[in-house]
N, C-alpha and C positions, 0 to 999 in steps of 0.2 A: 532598543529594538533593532533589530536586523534587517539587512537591505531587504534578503527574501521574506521575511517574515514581513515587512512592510510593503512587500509584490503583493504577495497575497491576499494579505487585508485588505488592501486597495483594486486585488482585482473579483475578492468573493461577489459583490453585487451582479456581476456581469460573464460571473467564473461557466452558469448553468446553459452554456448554450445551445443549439438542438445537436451543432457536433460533436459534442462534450457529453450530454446525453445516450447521443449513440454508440459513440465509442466505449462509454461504463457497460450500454448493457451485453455488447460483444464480450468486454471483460468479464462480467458477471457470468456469461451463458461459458467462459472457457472453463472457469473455476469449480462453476455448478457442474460440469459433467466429470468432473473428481471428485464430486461429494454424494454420487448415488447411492443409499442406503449409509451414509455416515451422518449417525445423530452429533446434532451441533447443540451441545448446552449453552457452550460459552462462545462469542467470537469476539475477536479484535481487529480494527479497522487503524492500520498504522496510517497519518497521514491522510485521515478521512475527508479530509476537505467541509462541498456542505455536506456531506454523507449522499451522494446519486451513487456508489458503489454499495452504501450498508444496506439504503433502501429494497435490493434487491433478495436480502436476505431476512427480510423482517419475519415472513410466515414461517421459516425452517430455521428459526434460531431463537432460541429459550432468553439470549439475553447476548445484549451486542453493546460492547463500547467502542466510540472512537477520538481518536487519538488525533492531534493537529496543536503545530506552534501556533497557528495565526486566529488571535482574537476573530475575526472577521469572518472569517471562514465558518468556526463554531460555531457564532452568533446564528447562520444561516442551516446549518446542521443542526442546531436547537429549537430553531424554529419549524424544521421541518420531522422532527419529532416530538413535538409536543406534546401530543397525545397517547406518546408510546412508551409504558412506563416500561417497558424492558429493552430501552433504549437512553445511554448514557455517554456522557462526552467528558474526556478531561484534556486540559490545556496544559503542554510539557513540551521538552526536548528531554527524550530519553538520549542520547549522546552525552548530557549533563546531568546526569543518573539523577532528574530531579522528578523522575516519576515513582517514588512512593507508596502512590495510591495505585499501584497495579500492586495485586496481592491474589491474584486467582491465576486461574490454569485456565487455558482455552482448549478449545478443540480444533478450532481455524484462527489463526493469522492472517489477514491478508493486509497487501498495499499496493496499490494502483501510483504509478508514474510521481513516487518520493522517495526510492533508495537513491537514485543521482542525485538527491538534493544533502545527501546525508557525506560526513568527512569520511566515515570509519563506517561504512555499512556492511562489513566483514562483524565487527563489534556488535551492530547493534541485531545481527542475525542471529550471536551467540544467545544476546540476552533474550531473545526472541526462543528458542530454545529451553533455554531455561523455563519459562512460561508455558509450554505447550503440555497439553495433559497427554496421556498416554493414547498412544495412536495418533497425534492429532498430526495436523497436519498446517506446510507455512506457505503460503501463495504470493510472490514475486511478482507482481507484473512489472516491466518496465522499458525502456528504449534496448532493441540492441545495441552494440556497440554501433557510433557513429564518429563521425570525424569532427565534430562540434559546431556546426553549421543548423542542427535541427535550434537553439533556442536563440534568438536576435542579440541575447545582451546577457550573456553566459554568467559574467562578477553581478551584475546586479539583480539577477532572476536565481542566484544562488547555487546556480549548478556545477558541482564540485566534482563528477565522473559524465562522461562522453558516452553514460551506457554503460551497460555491460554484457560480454561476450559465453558463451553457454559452457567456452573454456572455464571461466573465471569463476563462474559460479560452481562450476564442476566440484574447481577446488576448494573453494569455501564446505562446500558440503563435506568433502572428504577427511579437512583438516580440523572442522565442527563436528567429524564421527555422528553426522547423519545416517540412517540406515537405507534410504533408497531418495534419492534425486532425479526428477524428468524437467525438459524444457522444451518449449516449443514457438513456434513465433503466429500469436493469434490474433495481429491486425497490422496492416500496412498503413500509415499515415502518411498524404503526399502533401508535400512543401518545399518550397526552395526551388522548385521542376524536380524533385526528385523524390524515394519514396526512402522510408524509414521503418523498418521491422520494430515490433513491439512484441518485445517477448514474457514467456509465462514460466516461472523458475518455481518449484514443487519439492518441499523439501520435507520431507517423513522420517518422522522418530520413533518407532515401534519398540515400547516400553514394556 
């Protein structure tokens, strides 16, 4: 098991707090006003933790998986759909192509504050791509660039990018022959005395 993958397990009990909360549904309300009249059959939740991001897509989405390394995390995301049989969890590192069991097309991608946590997340965009149905569409949320001061303990919280810049993403999109890319920065988180942009990366494949 992995250092990060052992943060997480160790901090999903305690992960749902009222900040953590609010902050998803800021996330939720940016992504939900790009999806005005786009039917979602399928979504995918990279990185879903306990699912407080899927949860906001339960009514306008035919069928939602999500996606997470850490036992810990799922357990809590399974328990909070339990009742929701168009709600499904599988446990992977797509990085170590050991997700298999994704064999559908979505309509929406998203993932809330886990491309920093990923080595090659230029890579795991493409496969991301790969998976989008036609029209659909991939939702980034994540740190701007920072100077590596936002996470206390960088090696052992797994954080392997300091962010990313609206440059960077720019060029992922252009050199993954995305058809249209927007970004935007849609919450400020303050720590350290200082504040930190979180930003919203929108990547459209028009098939």
């Amino acid at each position: 098991m992995t250092k990060p993958t052992e943060h997480f397990n160790s901090a999903a009990e305690t992960w749902d707090s009222e900040e953590t909360i609010h902050r998803t549904s800021v996330f939720a309300a940016a992504i939900k006003k790009h999806l005005i009249d786009h039917k979602i059959n399928n979504l995918l939740d990279f990185g879903c933790g306990t699912g407080l991001l899927t949860e906001h897509f339960l009514d306008s989405s035919s069928s939602l998986t999500g996606i997470d390394t850490s036992v810990g995390m799922l357990e809590k995301f399974n328990r909070r759909f339990q009742h929701q049989d168009h709600v499904k969890s599988l446990a992977g590192n797509v990085e170590d192509e050991s997700m298999s069991e994704i064999d559908e097309s979505y309509d929406v991608i998203m993932s809330s504050m886990a491309f920093h946590h990923l080595k090659d997340p230029k890579k795991v965009l493409k496969l991301f791509k790969k998976y989008l149905a036609p029209n659909g569409k991939i939702f980034i949320i994540d740190l701007d660039e920072e100077d590596g001061t936002f996470h206390p303990d960088n090696k052992g919280m797994g954080v392997e990018h300091f962010g990313f810049s609206q440059k960077e993403f720019q060029t992922w999109a252009n050199e993954l022959g995305f058809k249209k890319f927007s970004y935007e920065i849609v919450f400020e988180m303050n720590k350290n005395q200082r504040s930190y942009g979180i930003g919203l990366a929108i990547f459209e494949d028009s098939k």
